[in-house]
C-alpha positions as semicolon CSV with decimal commas, in nm:
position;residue;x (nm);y (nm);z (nm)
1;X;-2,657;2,960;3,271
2;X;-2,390;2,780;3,372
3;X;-2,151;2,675;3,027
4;X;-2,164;2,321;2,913
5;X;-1,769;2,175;2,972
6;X;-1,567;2,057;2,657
7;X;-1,470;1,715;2,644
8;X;-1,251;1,609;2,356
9;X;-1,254;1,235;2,179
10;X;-1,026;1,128;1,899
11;X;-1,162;0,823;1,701
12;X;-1,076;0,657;1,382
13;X;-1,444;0,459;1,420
14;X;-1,294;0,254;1,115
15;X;-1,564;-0,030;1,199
16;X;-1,799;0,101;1,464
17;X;-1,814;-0,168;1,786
18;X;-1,907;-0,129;2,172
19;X;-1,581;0,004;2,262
20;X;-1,652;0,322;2,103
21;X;-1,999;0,347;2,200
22;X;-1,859;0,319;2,568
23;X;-1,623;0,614;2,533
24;X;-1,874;0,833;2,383
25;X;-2,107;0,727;2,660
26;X;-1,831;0,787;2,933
27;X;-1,751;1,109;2,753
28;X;-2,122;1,258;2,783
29;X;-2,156;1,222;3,158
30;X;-1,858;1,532;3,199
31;X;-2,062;1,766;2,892
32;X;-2,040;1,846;2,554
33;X;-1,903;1,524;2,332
34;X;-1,644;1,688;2,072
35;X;-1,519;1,402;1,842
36;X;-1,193;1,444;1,667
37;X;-1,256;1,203;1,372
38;X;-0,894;1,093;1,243
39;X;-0,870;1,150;0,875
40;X;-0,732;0,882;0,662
41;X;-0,404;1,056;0,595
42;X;-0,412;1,064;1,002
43;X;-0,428;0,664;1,025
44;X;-0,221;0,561;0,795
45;X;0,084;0,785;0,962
46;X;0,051;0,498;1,169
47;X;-0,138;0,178;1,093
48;X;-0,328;0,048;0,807
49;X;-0,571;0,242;0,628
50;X;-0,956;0,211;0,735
51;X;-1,171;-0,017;0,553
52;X;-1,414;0,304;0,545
53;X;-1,257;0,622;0,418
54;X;-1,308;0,973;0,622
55;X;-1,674;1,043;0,418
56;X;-1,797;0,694;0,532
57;X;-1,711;0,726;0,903
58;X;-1,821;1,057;0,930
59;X;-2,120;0,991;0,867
60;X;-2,167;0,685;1,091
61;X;-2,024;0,937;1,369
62;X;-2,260;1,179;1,294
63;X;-2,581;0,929;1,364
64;X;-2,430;0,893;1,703
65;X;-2,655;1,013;1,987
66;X;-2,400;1,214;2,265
67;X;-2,201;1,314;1,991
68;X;-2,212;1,746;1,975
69;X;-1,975;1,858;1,689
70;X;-1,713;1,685;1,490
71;X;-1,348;1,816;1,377
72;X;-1,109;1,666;1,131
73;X;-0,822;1,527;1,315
74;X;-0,599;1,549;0,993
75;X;-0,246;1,372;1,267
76;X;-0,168;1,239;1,532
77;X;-0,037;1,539;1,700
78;X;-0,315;1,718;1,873
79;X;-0,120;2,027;1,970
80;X;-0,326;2,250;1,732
81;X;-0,652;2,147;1,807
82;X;-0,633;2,122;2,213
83;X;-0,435;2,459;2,205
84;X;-0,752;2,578;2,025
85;X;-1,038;2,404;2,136
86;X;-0,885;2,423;2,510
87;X;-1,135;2,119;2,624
88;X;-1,179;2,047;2,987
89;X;-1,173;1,697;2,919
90;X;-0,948;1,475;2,691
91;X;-1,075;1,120;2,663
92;X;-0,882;0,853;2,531
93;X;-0,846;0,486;2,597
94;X;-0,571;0,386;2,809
95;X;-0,447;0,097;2,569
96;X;-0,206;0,446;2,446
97;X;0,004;0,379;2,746
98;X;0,217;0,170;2,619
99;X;0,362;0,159;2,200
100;X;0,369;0,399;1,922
101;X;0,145;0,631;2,092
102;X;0,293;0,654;2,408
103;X;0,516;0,968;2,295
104;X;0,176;1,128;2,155
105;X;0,033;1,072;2,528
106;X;0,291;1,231;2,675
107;X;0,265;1,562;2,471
108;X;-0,142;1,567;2,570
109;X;-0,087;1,560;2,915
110;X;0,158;1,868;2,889
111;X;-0,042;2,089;2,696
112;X;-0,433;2,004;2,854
113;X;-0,193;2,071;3,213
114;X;-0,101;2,433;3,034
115;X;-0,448;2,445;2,931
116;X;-0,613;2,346;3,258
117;X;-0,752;2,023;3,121
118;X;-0,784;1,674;3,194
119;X;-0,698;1,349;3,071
120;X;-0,940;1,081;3,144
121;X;-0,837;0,746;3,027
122;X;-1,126;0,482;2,982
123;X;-1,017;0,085;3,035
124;X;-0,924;-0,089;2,650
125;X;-1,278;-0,306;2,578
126;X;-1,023;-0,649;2,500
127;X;-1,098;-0,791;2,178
128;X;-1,298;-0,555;2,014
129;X;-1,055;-0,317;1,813
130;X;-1,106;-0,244;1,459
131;X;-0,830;-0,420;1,385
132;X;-0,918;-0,745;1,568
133;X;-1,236;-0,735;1,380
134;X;-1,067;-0,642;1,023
135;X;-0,838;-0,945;1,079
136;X;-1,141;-1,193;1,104
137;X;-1,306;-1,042;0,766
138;X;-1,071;-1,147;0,543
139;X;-1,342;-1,399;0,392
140;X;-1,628;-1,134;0,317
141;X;-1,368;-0,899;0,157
142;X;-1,512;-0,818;-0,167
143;X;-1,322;-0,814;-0,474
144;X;-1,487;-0,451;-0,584
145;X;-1,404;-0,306;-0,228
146;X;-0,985;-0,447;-0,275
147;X;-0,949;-0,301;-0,549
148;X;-1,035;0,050;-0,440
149;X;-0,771;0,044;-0,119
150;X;-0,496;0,142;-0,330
151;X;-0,668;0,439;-0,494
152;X;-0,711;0,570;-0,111
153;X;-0,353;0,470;-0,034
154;X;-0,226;0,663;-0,321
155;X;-0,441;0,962;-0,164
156;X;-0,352;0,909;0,164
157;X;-0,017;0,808;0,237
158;X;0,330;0,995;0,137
159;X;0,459;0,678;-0,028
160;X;0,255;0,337;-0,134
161;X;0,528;0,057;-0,006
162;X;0,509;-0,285;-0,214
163;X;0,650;-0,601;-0,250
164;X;0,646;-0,896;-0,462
165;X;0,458;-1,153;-0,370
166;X;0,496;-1,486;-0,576
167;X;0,301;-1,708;-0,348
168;X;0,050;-1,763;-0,130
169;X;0,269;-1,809;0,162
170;X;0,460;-1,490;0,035
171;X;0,149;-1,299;0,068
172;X;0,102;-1,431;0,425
173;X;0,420;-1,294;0,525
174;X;0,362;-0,961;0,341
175;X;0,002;-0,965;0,497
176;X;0,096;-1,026;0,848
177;X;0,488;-0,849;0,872
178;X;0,486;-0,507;1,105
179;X;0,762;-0,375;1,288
180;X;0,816;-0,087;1,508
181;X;1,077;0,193;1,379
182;X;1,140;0,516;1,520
183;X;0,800;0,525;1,726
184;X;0,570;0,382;1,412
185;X;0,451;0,082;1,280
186;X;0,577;-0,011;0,904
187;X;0,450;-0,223;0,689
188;X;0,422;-0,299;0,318
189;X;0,082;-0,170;0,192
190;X;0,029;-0,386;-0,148
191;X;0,159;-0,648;-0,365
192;X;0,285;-0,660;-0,694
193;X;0,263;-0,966;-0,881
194;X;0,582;-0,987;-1,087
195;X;0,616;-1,168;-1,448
196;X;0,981;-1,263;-1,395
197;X;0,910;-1,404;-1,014
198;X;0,599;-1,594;-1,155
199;X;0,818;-1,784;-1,499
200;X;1,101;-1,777;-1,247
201;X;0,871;-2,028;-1,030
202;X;0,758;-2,215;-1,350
203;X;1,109;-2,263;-1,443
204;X;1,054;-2,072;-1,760
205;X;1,219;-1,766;-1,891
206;X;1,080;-1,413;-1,805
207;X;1,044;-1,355;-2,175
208;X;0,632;-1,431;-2,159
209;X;0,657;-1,774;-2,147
210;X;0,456;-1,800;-1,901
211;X;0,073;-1,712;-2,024
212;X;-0,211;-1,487;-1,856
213;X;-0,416;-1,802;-1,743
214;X;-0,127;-2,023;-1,568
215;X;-0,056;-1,635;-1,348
216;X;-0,424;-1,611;-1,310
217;X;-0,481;-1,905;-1,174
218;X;-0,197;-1,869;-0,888
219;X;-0,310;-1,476;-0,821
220;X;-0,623;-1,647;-0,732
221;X;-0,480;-1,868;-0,432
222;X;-0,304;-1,592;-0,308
223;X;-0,612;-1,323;-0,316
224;X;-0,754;-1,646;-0,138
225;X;-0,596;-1,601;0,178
226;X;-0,454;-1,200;0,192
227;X;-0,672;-0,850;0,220
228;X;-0,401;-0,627;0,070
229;X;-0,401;-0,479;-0,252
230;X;-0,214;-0,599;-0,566
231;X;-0,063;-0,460;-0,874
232;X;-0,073;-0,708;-1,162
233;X;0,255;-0,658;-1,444
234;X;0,115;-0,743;-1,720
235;X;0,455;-0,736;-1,966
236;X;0,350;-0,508;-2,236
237;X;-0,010;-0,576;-2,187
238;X;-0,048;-0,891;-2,502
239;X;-0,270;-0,836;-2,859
240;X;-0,510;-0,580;-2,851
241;X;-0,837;-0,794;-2,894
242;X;-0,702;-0,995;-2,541
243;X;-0,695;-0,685;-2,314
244;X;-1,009;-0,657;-2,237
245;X;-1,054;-1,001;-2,118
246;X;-0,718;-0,976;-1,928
247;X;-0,908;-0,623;-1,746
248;X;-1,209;-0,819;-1,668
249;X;-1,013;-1,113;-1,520
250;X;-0,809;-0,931;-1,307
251;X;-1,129;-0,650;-1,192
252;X;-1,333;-1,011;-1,101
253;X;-0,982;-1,114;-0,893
254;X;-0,989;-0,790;-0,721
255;X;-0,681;-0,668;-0,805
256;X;-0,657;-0,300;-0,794
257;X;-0,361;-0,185;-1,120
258;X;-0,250;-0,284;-1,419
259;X;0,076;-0,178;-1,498
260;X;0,187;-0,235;-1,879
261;X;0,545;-0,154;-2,038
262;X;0,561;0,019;-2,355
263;X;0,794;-0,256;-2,542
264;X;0,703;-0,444;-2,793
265;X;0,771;-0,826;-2,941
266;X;0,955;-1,063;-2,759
267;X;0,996;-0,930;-2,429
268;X;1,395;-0,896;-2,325
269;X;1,406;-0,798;-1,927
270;X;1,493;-0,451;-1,858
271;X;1,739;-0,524;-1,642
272;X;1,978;-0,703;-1,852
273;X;2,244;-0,476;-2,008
274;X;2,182;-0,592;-2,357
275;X;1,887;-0,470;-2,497
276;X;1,961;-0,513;-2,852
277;X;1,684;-0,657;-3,006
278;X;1,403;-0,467;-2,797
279;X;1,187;-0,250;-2,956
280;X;0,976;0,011;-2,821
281;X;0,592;0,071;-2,924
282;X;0,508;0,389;-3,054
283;X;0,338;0,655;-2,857
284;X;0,016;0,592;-3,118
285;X;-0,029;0,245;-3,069
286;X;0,029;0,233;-2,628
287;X;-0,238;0,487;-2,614
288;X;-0,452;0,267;-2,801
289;X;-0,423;0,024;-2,525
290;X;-0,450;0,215;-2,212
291;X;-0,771;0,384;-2,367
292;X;-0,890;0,045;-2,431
293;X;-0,847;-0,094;-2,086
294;X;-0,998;0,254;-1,954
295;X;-1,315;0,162;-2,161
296;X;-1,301;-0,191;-2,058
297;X;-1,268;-0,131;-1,659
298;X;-1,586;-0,148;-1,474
299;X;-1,461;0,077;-1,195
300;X;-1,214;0,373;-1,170
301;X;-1,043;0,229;-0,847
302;X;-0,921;-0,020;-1,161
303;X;-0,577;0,179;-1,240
304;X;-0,402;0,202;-1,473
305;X;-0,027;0,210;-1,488
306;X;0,232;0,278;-1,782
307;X;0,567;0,197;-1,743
308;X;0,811;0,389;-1,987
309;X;1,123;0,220;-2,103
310;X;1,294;0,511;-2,267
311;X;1,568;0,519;-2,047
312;X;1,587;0,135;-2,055
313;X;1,618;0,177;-2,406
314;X;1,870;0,471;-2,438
315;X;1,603;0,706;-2,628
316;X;1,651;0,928;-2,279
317;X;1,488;1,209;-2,090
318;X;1,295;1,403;-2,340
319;X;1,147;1,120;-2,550
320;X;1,017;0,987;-2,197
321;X;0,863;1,293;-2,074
322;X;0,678;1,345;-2,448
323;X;0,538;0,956;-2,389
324;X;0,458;1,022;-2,017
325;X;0,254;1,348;-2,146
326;X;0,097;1,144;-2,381
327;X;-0,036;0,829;-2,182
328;X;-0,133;1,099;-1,900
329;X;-0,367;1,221;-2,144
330;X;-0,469;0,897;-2,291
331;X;-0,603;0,818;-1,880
332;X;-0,298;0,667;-1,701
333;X;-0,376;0,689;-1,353
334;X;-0,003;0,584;-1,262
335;X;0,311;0,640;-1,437
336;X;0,624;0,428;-1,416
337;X;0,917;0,550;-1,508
338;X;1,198;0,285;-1,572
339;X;1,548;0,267;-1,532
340;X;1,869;0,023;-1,499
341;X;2,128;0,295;-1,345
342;X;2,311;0,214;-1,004
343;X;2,184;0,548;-0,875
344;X;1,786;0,750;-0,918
345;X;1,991;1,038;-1,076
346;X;1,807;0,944;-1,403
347;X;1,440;0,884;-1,238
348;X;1,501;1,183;-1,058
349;X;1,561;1,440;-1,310
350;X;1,252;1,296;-1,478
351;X;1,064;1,374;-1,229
352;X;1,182;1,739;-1,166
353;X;0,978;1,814;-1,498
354;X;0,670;1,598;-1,464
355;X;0,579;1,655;-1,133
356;X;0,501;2,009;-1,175
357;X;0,350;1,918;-1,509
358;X;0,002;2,001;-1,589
359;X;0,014;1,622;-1,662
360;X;0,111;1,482;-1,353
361;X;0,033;1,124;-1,201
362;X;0,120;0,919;-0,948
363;X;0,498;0,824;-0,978
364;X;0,577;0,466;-0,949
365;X;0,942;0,371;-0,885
366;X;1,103;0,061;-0,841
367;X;1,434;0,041;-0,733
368;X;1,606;-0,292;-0,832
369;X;1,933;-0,150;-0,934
370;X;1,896;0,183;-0,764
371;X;1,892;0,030;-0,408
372;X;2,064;0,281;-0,203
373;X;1,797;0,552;-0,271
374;X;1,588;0,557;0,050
375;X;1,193;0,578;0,026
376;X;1,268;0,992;0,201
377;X;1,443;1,070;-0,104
378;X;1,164;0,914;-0,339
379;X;0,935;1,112;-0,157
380;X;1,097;1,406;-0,192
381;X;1,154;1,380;-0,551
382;X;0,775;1,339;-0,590
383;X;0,677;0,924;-0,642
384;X;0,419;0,795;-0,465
385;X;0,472;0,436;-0,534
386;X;0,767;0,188;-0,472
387;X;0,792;-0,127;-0,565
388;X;1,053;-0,402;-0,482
389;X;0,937;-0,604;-0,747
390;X;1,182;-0,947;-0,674
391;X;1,340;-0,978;-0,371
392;X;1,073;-1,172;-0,167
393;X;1,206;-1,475;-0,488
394;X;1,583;-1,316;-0,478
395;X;1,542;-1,360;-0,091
396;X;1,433;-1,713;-0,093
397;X;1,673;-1,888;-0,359
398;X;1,996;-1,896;-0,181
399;X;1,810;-1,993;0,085
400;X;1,729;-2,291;-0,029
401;X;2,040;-2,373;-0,193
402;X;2,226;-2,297;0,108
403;X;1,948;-2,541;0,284
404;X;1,996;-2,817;-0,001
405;X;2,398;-2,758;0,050
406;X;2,416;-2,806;0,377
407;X;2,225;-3,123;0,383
408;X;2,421;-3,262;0,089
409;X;2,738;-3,172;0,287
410;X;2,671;-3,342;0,625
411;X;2,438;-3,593;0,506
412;X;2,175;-3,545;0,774
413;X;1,942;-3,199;0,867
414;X;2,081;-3,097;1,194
415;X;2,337;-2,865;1,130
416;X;2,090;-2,673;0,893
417;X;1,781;-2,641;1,193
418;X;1,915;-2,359;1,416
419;X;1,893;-2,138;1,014
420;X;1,527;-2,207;0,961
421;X;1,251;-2,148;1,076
422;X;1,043;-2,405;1,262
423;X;0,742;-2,616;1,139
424;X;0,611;-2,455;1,413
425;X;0,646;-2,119;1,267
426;X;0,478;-2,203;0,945
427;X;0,239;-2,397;1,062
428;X;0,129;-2,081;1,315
429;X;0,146;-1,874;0,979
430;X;-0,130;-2,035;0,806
431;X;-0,354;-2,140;1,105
């Protein structure tokens, strides 16, 4: 008996659609349909994670008629797996021709022509990617199934990129901004909605003037009209008795963290040099609250970050690691570790000990006065988070005083149009 011939598909299958169906279809007529079903870690090398993760797909794939076997496809480079499966046929749409895949293309052909394989290409079905679908459900996004994207970021991804978003317009940008660097797309993955951007807005000083129900209230317009995850600063978290009715608020939004500072009393910003007068809670009473909000949360995907000021605060490396050991074990999902320094030396030499702790979490950084420290070197230094919590706010305020200047100076708008952007351009923002 003549032996059935190999034919090889990689799919993400992130939302299943007639452009799949007709690869899989296309594949069968040449023999045996091997899908390569592209892990999360695998997609998110290079675009946004799936709406489904890999357990959810896989199982849609495997319901598939034509489809033989199934294999992980944990990257993008498929040297391993055609240098083992040696298929007769690779099948792949022919949309890779061109952008960040093009390189990848280029490496198939070599090794299936070493192998003494094939490519087949199959024409792109137009307007009918998962990503042109995902772009169209930002209205039936459900609040439970936000909230849970950063959990599988945090899983899948080398480091979680966010930005501050103080706005709904903000979020717009945030939501739609990719670029192409070094052969990949980059974007920002999440938000983080920032207590000193949201009083600076409200005129008000970042000392928690600003209450929970003026932020909520503006997190809501700007969940309105964005699908990516959020982190919520929540200062040092308020009373007791109000946290759980902060939790619930913010779990009904569909914001995915909650990242609380372990300061107490009037709240003095951590970046300010001064910090005389700032007082730090003791290790007792924070792990009262993040056992509280783990009670309160209706769903795990809810995380929970703390954000340790003992560098901020001068107390230094070993009183930090003894609270980051202790709000581990009191169920932080995320730990934060804060500092003011011009370089990560400090962040970094915390994180030499608690990354090969038995306590380990996520590590959150965020860079404000550390700048120069690339997102490699993070990486390397084990965080899994970064956060540029102001400069979407830092960005815009010269801006508009430059804008305001220049109008004051020449007395008309002209000389100021060639340095904005175009109604035009806003106005094909929000469409």
């Amino acid at each position: 008996m003549k032996k059935k011939k190999i034919i090889y598909v990689p799919l993400a299958v992130d939302i299943l659609h007639t452009g799949h169906l007709n690869i899989i279809n296309k594949a069968k007529k040449y023999g045996k349909v091997v899908i390569g079903l592209l892990s999360d870690n695998a997609i998110a090398e290079y675009k946004a994670l799936p709406s489904l993760g890999y357990n959810e797909r896989l199982n849609i794939v495997k319901n598939l008629k034509n489809v033989s076997k199934i294999i992980k496809q944990d990257t993008w480079d498929y040297s391993e797996v055609l240098n083992e499966l040696k298929p007769d046929y690779f099948i792949h749409g022919d949309d890779w021709k061109v952008g960040v895949q093009k390189k990848t293309r280029k490496k198939v052909i070599e090794l299936l022509k070493k192998n003494k394989g094939k490519l087949i290409e199959v024409p792109y079905t137009k307007n009918i990617s998962s990503s042109f679908i995902k772009s169209n459900l930002t209205n039936v996004l459900t609040p439970p199934s936000r909230t849970s994207i950063l959990n599988r970021l945090i899983r899948s991804k080398q480091i979680v990129r966010v930005i501050e978003s103080h706005s709904p317009l903000s979020g717009l940008i945030v939501e739609n901004l990719k670029i192409e660097n070094k052969k990949k797309i980059e974007q920002f993955d999440a938000m983080w909605s920032s207590s000193l951007t949201d009083s600076s807005l409200k005129g008000k000083p970042d000392n928690q003037s600003l209450d929970f129900s003026s932020r909520f209230n503006g997190l809501g317009d700007l969940m309105d009209v964005t699908t990516k995850p959020l982190i919520f600063d929540a200062d040092n978290g308020g009373r007791l008795e109000h946290i759980p009715f902060t939790v619930r608020t913010l779990e009904r939004l569909g914001v995915s963290a909650i990242m609380m500072e372990d300061k107490i009393g009037l709240k003095k910003n951590s970046l300010f040099k001064d910090q005389s007068g700032a007082a730090q809670d003791t290790i007792k009473n924070f792990c009262k609250k993040i056992d509280l909000i783990k009670k309160t949360r209706n769903s795990k995907d809810f995380l929970i970050g703390a954000r340790i000021e003992s560098f901020i605060l001068g107390k230094g490396l070993q009183d930090g690691l003894k609270r980051a050991k202790a709000y581990s074990q009191a169920g932080a999902d995320l730990i934060l570790i804060h500092s003011k320094e011009t370089t990560s030396k400090e962040i970094f030499s915390f994180a030499k000990f608690f990354k090969d702790s038995k306590y380990y979490k996520p590590l959150v950084s965020v860079p404000s006065t550390y700048s120069k420290t690339r997102e490699k070197e993070l990486v390397d230094n084990g965080f899994k988070i970064v956060i540029y919590a102001n400069h979407m706010l830092r960005a815009a305020y010269p801006a508009m005083k430059n804008a305001a200047k220049s109008i004051l100076k020449n007395q008309r708008s002209f000389e100021l149009e060639n340095k904005i952007s175009s109604v035009k351009d806003v106005i094909n923002l929000i469409k």
